[in-house]
N, C-alpha and C positions, 0 to 999 in steps of 0.2 A: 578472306575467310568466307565472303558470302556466297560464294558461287560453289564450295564445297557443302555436298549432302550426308545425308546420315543414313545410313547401312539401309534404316527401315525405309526410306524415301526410294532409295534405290532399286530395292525388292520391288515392291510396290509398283513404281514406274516400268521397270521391266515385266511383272506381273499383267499389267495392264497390257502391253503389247505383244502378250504371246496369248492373249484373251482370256485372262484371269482378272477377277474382282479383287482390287485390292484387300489387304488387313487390316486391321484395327493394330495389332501391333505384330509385323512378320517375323520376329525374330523366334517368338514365343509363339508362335501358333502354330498348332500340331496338326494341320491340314498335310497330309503326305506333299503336294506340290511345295508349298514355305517350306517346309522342314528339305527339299533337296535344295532347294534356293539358296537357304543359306548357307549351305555346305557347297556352293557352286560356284558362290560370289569367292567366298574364300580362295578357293582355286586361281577364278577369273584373276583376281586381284594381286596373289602371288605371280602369276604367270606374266601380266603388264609389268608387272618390276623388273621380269628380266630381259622383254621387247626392245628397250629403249632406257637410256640415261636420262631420264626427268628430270628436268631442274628440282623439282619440289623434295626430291628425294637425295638431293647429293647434299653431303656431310661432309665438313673438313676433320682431319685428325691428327693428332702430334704427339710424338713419343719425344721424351726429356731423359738422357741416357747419363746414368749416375750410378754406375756398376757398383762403385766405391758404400754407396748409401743403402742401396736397396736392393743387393745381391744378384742382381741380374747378371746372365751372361753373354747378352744380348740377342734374348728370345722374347719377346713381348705378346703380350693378349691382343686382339682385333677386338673392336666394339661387339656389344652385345650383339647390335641389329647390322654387322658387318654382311654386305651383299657380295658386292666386288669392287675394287678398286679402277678409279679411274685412270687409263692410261698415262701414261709421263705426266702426272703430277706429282711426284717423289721429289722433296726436295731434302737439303739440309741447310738451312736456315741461318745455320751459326757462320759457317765458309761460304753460304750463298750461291750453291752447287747441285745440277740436280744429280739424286743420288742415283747410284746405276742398280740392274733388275728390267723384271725381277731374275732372277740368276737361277738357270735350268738347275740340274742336280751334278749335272758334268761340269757346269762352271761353278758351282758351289765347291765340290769336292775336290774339282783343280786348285781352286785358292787355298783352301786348306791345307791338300797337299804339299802346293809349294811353301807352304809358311811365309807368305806375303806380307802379313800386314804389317812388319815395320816399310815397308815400299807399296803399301797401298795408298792411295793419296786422297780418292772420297768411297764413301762407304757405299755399300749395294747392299743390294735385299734380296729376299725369298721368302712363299709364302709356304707354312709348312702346316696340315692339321689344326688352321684356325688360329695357327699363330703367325707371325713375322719374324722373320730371322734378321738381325744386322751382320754386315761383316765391315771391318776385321770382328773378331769376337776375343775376349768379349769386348764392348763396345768401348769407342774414346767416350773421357769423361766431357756431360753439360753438353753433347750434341741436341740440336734439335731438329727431328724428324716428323717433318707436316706430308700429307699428302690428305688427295677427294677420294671419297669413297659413293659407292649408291646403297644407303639402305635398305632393309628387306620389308622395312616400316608402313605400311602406307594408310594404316589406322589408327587416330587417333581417339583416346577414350575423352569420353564426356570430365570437363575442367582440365585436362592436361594443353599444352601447351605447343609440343610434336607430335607425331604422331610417336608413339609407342608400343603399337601391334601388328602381328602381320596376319590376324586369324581373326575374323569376326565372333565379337563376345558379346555384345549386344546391340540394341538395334538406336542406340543413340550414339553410339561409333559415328566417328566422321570421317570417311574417305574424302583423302587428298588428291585421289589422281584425278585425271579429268571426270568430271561425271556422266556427258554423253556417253565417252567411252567404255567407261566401264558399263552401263545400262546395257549398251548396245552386246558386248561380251557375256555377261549372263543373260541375255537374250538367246544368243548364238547359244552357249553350253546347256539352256534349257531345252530349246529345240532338240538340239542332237540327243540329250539324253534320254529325251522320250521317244526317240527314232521319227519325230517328224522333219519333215521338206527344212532343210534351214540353208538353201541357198541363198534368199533373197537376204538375210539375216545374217549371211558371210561377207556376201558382198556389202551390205551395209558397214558392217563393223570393219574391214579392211580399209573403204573408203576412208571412215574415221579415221582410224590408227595414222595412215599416209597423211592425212589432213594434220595430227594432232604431233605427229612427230615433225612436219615441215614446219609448225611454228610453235614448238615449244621452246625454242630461243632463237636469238636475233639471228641476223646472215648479213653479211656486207653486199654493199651496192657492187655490182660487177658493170667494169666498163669495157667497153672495146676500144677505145681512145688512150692516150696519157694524160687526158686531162682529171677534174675531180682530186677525189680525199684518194691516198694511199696509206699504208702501213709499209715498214715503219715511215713515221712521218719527219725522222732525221735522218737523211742519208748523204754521204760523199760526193753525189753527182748534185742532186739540186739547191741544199739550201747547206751547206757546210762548206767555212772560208778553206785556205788551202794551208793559214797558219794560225794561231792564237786559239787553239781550241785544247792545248793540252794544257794540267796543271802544272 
């Protein structure tokens, strides 16, 4: 948590490097430059969510399908702070299968057409107007549907816990994404919007982003040899007998 700053820190810091005296408090100071600032971070900050799949920002989610209880026909809600969904992570949990999707509107409407789903065998999806469709529809009963999603989130307010905003509201907000980079991003969008030079200020922030996206999660060692760790680490050829391995 410590290396995350707070909205007015950020101002401020970026302030300082487009050759502005900071604030006492930038959120609320009505100097025409703070007052575009903070309407720039906003931006800036919306726009990084949708750069790059942040660790910081990916959510798991799960739908519990019980058509019989709770009326559904298996259309579901998406999270409040729903961004986009992480590729193939759809799973269904109950058969331990990942689910198929998301399913164009010609594969949707083929399945339906054909009246499949007593011959459908795992369920698939589609995202429709900020909701989730399952099929078959409506859905089997006590399935469970997990998949990652990236929230739109990346502010959290003063005592909360996640981040729960994607618009800055005051200046004790605490951005969660990187800090350099964001500074360095309303950096760049202040420049441009007073029409000065902000080349060096591009190039700064791009370097960042390549920097901040090559290590915002691990990578495997690459070898040029067979020797070392591999994945998977049970396979047929090196470490598996040729009998005693079934139940």
């Amino acid at each position: 948590m410590a290396r995350y700053l707070t909205v007015d820190v950020i101002i401020n810091r970026a302030a300082l490097e487009v050759g502005l005296l900071p604030s006492a408090s930038p959120v609320n100071d009505q100097d025409e430059a703070f007052i575009q600032m903070v309407g720039l971070l906003t931006g800036a900050g919306q726009e990084l969510c949708e750069l790059h799949p942040w660790q910081v920002l990916v959510r798991p989610y799960q739908i519990n399908t019980n058509p019989a209880n709770d009326g559904t026909s298996g259309t579901y809600d998406l999270p409040d702070d729903f961004n986009y969904m992480i590729d193939q992570t759809g799973w269904d949990r109950k058969n331990r299968v990942a689910i198929g999707g998301p399913l164009s509107a010609q594969d949707w409407t083929y399945l339906a057409g054909r009246d499949l789903v007593s011959q459908t065998i795992y369920a698939s999806f589609r995202q429709v107007d900020g909701k989730i469709d399952i099929y078959p529809q409506p859905a089997p009963e006590d399935m469970l549907i997990t998949f990652e999603y990236i929230s739109r989130n990346w502010l959290m307010e003063q005592g909360q816990t996640v981040p729960d905003r994607d618009d800055v509201g005051a200046g004790s907000d605490v951005c969660v994404l990187d800090p350099q980079l964001t500074i360095k991003f309303l950096k760049l969008k202040f420049l441009q919007a007073k029409g000065f030079d902000a080349t060096a200020a591009a190039l700064e922030f791009d370097t960042m982003l390549d920097s901040r996206i090559g290590k915002s999660e691990g990578a495997p060692v690459l070898s040029a040899s067979n020797s070392g760790r591999a994945f998977p680490y049970i396979t047929p050829y090196g470490n598996t007998g040729d009998t005693n391995f079934g139940l």
